[in-house]
Backbone as a ProteinNet text record, in pm:
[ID]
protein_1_A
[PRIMARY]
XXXXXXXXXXXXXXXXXXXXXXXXXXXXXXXXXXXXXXXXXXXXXXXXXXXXXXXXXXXXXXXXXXXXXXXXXXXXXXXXXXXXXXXXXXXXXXXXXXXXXXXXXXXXXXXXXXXXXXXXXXXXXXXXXXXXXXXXXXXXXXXXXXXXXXXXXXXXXXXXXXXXXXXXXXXXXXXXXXXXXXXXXXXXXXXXXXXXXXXXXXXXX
[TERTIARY]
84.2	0	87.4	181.5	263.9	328.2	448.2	454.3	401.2	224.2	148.1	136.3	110.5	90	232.3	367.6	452.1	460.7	455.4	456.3	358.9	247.2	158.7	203.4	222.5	290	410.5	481.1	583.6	525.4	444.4	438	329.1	240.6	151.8	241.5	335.8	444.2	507.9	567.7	619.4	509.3	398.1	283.8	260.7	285.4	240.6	356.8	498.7	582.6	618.7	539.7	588.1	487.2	554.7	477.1	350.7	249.6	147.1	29.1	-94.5	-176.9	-195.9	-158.8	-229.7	-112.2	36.8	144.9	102	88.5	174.9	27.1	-64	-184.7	-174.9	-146.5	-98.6	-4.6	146.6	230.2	233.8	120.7	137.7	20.3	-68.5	-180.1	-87.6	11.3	51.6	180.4	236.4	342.6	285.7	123.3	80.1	-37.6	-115.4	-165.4	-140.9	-203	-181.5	-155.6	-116.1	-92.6	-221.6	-292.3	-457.6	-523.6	-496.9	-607.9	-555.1	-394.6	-348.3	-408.1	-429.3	-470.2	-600.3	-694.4	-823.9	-799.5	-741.1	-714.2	-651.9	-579	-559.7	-620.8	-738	-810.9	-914.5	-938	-1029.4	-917.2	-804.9	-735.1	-739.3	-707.8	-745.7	-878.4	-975.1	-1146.2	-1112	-1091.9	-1078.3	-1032.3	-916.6	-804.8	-889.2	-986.2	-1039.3	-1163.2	-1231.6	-1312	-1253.1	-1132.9	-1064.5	-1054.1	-986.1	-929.2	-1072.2	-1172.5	-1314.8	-1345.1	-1366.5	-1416.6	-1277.8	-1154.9	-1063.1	-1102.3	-1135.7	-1119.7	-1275.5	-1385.4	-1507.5	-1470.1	-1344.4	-1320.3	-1296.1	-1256	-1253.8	-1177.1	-1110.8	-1027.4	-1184.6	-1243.5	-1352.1	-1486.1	-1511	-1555.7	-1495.5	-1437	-1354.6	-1360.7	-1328.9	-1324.3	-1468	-1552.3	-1688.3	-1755	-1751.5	-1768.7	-1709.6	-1668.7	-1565.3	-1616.1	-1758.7	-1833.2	-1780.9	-1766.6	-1791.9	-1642.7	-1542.3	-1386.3	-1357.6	-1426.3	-1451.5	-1426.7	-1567.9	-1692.4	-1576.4	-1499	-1399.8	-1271.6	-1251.2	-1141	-1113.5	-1242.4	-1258	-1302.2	-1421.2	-1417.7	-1322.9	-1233	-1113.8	-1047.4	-1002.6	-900.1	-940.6	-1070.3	-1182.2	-1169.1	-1149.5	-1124.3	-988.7	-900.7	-724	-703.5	-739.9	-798.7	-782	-931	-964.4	-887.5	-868.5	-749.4	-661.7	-572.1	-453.3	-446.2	-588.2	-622.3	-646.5	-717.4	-756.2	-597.5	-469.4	-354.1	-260.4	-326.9	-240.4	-331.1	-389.2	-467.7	-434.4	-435.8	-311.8	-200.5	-122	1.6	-6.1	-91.6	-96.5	-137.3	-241.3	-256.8	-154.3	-98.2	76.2	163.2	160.3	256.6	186.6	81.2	4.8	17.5	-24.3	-22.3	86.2	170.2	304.5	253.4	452.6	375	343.7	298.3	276.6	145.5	72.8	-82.2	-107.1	-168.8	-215.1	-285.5	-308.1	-377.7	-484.7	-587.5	-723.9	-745.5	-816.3	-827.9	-969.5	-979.8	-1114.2	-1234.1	-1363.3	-1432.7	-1439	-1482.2	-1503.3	-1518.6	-1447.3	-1464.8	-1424	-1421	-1340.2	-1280	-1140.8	-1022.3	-1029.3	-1111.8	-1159	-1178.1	-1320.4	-1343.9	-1276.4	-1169.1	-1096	-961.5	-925.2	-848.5	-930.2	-1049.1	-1121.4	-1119.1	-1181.2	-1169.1	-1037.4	-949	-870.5	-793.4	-832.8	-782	-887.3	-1017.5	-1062.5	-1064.1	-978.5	-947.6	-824.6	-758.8	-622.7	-621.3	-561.4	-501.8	-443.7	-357.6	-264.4	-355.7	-475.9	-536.3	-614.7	-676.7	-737.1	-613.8	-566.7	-480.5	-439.1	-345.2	-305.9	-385.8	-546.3	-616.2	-686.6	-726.6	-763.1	-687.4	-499.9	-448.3	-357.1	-241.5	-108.1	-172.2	-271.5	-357.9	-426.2	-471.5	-568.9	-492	-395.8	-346.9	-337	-301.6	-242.8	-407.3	-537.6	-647.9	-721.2	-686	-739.1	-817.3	-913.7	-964.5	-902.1	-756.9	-717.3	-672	-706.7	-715.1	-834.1	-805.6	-944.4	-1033.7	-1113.6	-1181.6	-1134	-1059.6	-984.4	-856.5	-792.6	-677.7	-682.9	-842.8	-876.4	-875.5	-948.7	-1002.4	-876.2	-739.3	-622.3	-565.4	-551	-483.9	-541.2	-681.2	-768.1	-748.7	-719.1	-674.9	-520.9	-476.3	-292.3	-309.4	-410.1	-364.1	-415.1	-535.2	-584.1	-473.2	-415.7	-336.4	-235.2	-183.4	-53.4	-46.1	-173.1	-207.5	-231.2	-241	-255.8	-194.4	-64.3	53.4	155.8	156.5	244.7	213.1	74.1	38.9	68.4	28.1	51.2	193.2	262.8	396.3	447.5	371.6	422.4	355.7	252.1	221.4	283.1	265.1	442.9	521.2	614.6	725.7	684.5	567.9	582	483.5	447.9	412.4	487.3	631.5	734.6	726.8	772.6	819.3	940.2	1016.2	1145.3	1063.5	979.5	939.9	833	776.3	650.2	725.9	847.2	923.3	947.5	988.1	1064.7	949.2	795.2	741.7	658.7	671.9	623.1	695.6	844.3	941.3	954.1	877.8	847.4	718.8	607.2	479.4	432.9	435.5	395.7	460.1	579.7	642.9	581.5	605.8	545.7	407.7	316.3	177.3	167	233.9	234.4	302.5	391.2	462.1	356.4	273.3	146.7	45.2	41.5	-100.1	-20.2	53.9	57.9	103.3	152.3	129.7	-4.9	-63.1	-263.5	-277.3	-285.6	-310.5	-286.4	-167.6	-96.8	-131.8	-166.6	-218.6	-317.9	-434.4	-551.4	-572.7	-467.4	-484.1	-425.7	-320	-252	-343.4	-468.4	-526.1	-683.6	-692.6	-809	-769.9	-653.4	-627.4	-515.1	-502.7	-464.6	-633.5	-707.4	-820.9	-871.9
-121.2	0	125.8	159.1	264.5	256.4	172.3	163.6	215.4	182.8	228.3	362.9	428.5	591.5	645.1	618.6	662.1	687.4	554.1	558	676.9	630.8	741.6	926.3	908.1	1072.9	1075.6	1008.1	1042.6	1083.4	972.7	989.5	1109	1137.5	1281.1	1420	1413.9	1524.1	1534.2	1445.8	1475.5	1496.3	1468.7	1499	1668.7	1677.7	1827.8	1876.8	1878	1994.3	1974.6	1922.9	1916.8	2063.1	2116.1	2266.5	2240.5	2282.2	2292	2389.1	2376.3	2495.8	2541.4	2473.1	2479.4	2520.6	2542.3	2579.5	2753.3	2715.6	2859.8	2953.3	2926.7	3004.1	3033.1	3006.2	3001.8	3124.3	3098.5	3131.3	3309.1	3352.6	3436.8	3487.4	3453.9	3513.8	3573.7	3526	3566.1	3651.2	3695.6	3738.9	3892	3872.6	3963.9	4045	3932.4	4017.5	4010.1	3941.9	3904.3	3768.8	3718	3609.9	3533.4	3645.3	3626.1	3561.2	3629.3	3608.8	3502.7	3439.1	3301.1	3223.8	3236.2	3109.8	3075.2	3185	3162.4	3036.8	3084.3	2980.1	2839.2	2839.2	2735.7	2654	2711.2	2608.4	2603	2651.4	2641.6	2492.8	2487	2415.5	2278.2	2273.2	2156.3	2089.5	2152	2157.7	2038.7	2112.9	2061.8	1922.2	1927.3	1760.5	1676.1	1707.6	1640.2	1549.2	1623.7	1585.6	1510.6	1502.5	1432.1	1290.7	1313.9	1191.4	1112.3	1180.8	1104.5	1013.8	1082.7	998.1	918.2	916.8	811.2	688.8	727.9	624.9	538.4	598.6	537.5	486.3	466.3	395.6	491.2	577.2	649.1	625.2	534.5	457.8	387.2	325.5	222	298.3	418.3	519.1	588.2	611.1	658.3	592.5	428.3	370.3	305.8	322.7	268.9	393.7	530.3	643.7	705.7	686.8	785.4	913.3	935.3	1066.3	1122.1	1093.8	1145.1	1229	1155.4	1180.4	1299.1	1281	1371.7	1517.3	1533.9	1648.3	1704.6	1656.8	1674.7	1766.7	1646.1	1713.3	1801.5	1883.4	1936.2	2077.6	2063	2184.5	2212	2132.3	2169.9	2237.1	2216.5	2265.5	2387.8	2447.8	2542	2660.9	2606.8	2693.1	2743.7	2660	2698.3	2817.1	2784.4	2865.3	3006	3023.9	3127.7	3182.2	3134.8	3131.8	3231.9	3150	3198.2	3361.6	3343.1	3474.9	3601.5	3574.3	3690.7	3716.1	3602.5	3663.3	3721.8	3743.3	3757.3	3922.6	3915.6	4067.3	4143	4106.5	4140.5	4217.6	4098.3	4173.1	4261.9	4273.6	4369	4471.2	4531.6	4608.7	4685.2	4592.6	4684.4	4720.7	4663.3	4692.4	4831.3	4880.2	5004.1	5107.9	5062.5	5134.5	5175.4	5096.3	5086.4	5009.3	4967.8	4832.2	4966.1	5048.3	5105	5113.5	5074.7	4985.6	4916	5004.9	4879	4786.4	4677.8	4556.9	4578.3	4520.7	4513.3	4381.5	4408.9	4260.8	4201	4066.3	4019.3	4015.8	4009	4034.7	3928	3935.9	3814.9	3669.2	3562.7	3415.4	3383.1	3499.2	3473.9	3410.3	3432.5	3362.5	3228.8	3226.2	3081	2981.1	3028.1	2942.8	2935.5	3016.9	2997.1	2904.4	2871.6	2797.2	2655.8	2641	2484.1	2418.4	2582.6	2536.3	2533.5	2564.4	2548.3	2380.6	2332.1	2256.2	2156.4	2145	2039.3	2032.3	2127.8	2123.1	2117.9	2081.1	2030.4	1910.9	1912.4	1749	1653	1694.2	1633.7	1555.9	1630.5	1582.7	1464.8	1495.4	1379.9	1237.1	1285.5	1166	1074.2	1206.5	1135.6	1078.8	1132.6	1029.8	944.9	899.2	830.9	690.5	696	586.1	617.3	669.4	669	659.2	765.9	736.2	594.5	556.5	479.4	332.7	305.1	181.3	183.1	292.7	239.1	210.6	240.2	237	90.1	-1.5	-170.8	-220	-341.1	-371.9	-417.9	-433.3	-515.3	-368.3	-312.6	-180.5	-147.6	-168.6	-137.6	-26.2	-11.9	100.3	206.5	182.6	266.2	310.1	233.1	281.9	369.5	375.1	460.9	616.3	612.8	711.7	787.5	693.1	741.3	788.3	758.4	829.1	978.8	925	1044.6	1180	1157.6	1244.8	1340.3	1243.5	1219.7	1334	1300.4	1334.7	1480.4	1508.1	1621.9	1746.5	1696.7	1787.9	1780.3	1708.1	1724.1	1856.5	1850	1966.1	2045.6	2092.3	2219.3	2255	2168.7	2211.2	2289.6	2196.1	2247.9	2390.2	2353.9	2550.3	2613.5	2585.3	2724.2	2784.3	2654.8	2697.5	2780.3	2744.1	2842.4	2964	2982.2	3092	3197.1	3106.3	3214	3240.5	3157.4	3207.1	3323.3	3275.2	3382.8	3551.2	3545.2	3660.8	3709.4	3690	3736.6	3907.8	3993.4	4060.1	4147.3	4015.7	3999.3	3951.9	3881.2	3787.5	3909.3	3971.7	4011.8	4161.8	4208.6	4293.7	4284.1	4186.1	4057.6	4106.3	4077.2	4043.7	4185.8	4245.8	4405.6	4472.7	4399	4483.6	4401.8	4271.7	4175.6	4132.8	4221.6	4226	4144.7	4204.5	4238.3	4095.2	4097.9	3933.1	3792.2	3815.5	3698.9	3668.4	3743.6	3764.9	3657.8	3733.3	3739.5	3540.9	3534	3371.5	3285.6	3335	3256.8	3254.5	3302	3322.8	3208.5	3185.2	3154.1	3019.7	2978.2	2865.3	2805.7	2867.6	2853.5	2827.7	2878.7	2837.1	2728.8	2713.2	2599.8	2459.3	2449.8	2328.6	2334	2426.1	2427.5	2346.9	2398.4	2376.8	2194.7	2218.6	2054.1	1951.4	1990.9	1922.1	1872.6	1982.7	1958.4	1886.8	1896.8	1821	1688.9	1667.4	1529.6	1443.5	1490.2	1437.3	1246.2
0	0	0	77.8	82.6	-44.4	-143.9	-228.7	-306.1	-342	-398.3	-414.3	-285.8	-261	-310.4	-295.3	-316.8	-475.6	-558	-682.7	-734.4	-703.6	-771.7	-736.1	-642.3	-557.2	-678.5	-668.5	-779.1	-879.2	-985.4	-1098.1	-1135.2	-1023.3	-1021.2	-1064.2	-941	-942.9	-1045	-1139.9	-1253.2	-1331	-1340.6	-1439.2	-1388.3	-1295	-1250.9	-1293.9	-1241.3	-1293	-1442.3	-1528.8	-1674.5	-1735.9	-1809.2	-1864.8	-1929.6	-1913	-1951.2	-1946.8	-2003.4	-1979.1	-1823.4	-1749	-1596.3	-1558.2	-1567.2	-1525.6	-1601.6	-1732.7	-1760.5	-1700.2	-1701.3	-1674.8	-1498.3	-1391.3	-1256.8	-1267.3	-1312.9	-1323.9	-1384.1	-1517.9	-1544.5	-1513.5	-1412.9	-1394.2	-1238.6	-1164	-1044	-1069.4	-1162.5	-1240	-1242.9	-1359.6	-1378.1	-1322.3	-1187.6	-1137.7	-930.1	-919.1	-746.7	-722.1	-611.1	-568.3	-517.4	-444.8	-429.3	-576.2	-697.7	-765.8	-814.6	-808.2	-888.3	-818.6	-627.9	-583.9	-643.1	-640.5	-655.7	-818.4	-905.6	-1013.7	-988.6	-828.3	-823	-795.3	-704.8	-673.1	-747.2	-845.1	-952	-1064.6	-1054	-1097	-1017.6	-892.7	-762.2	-811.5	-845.3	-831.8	-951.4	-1086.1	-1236.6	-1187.6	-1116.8	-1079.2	-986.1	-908.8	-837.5	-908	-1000.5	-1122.6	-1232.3	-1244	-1343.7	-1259.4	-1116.2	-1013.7	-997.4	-970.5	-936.6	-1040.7	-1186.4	-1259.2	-1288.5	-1318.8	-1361.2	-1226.2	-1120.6	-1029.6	-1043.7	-1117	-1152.3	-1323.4	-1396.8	-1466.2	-1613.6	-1586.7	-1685	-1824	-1825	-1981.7	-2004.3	-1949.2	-1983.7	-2032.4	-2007.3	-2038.7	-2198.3	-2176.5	-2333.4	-2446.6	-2402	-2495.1	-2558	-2464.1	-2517.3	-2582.5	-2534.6	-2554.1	-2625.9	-2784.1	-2803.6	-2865.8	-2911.9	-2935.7	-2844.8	-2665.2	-2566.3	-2562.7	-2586.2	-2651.6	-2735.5	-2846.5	-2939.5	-2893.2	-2825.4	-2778	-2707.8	-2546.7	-2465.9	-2570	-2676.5	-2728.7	-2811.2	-2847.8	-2917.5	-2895.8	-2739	-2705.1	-2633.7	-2547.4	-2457.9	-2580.5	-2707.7	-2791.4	-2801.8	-2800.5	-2854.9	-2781.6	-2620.1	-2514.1	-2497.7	-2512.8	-2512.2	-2647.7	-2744.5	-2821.3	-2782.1	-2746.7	-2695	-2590.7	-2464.6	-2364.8	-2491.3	-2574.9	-2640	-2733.4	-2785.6	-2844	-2750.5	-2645.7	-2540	-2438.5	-2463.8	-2417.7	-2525.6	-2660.2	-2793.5	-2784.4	-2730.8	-2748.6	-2653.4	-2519.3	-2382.1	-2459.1	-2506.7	-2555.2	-2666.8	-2725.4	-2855.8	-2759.9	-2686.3	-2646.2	-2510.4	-2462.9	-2373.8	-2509.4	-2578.8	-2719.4	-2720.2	-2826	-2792.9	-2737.2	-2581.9	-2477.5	-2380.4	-2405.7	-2302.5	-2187.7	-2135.5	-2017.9	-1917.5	-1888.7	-1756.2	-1748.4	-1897.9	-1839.2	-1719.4	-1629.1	-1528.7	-1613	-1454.9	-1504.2	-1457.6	-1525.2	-1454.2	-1384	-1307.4	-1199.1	-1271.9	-1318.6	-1308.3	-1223.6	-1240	-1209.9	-1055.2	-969.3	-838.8	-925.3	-898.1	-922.2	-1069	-1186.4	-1321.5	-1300	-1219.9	-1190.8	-1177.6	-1071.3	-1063	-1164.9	-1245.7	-1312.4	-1453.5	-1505.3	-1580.9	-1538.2	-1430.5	-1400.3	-1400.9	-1375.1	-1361.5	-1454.8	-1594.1	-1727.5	-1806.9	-1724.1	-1814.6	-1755.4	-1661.9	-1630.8	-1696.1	-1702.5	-1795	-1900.3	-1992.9	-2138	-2138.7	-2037.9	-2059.8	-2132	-2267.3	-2315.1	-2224.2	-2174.8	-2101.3	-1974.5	-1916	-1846.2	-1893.7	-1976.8	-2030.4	-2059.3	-2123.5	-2125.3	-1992.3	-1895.1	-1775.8	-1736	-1688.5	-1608.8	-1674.7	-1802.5	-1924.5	-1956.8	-1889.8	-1954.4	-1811.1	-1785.8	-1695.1	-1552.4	-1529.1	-1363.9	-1367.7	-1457.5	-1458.3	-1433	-1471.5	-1445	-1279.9	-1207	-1065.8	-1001.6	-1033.3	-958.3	-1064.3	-1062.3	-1126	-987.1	-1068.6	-953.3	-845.8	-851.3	-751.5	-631.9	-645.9	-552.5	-488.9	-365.3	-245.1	-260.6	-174.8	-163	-65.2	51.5	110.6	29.4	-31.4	-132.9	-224.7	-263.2	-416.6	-330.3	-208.8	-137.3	-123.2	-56.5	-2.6	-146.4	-250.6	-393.2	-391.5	-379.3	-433.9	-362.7	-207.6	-111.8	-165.7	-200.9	-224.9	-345.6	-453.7	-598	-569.8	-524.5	-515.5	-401.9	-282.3	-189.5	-281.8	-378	-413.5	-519.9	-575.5	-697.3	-628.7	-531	-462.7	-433.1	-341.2	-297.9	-385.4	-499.7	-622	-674.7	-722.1	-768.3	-702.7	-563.2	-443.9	-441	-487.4	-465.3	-582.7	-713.4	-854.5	-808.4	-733.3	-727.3	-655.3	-518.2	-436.5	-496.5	-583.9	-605	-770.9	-814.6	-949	-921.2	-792.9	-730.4	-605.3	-630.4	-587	-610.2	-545.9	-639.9	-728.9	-692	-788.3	-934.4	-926.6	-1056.8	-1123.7	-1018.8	-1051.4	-1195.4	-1102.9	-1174	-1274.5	-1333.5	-1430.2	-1512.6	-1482.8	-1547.9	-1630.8	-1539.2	-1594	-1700.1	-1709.9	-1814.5	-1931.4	-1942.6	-2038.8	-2007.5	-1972.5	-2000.6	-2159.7	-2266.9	-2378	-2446.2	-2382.7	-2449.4	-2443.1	-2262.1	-2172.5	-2266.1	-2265.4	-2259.6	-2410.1	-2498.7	-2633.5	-2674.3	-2599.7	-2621.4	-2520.2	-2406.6	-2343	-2416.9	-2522.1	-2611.4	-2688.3	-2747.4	-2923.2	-2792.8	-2713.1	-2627.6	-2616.9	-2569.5	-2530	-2693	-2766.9	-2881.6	-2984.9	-2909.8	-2998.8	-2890.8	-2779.2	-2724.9	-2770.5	-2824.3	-2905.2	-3006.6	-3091.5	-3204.7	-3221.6	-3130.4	-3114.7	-3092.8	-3029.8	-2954.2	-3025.6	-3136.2	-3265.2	-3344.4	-3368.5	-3517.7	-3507.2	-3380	-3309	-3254.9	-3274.6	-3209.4	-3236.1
[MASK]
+++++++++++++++++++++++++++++++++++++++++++++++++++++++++++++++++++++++++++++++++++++++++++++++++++++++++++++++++++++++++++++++++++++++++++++++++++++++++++++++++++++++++++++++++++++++++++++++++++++++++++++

């Protein structure tokens, strides 16, 4: 059983610190606006992982594969949304280009934050996949019902821990500095990023 928890703790953590929509979106939402408003995305990000961990542990490869309209629909509007994500940070940077970086930022409206981190975490490719095929092997039937519970605990504190921690450190404000004098860049290489998991993610479908 420990074994068990260990392996998976590992192989979560490297699934978490590998770059992705849910890294760079944390990272430059706390860069560029508060540390407050990254958490709120994180746990709008936690929320997304806990919904991914639930259903992979109610069988979610077995689901996919009988379902693959259901596949489709997932992979298509997740691409749809990164998308969008990528264009509304390609317009960010066109407009500090414009304006100069001494544009303030505007803060989103109460709970935006949030739920753009949930969504961006259930249109993650990468999510689907991880918990679709790589999560899914360690939760087989030969895994209890207290064991699934104890992952599920494991997978969800571990995604929280991690963001919290990109968020501290990228709402530094050594980083935050960093990021005001390459506003227009950052913004501009996070868009055509968001976009390009979009687009990766339509026409891999």
């Amino acid at each position: 059983m420990l074994m068990l928890f260990l392996t998976v703790a590992m192989v979560h953590l490297i699934a978490l610190m590998s770059p992705g929509p849910d890294f760079f979106f944390v990272s430059q939402t706390a860069a560029s606006r508060s540390r407050k408003e990254a958490m709120m995305g994180v746990i709008g990000i936690t929320l997304g992982v806990l919904v991914w961990a639930a259903v992979a542990l109610m069988g979610l490869h077995l689901i996919l594969q009988k379902m693959a309209w259901l596949h489709q629909i997932i992979t298509v509007g997740g691409g749809l949304y990164l998308c969008w994500m990528g264009w509304q940070l390609l317009k960010s940077a066109r407009a500090k280009k414009q304006n100069g970086d001494e544009t303030p930022v505007a803060l989103p409206a109460r709970g935006r934050t949030f739920m753009r981190g949930l969504l961006t975490n259930l249109s993650n490719p990468k999510a689907v996949i991880y918990f679709g095929s790589v999560f899914s092997m360690f939760v087989g039937d030969s895994v209890s019902g207290g064991e699934r519970l104890g992952i599920f605990l494991l997978i969800v504190v571990e995604t929280l821990a991690w963001f919290s921690l990109v968020a501290l450190v990228f709402a530094l404000p050594k980083m935050r500095r960093g990021y005001q004098r390459l506003a227009k860049w950052i913004d501009g290489v996070a868009g055509v990023v968001f976009a390009g998991f979009g687009v990766a993610l339509i026409m891999n479908r």
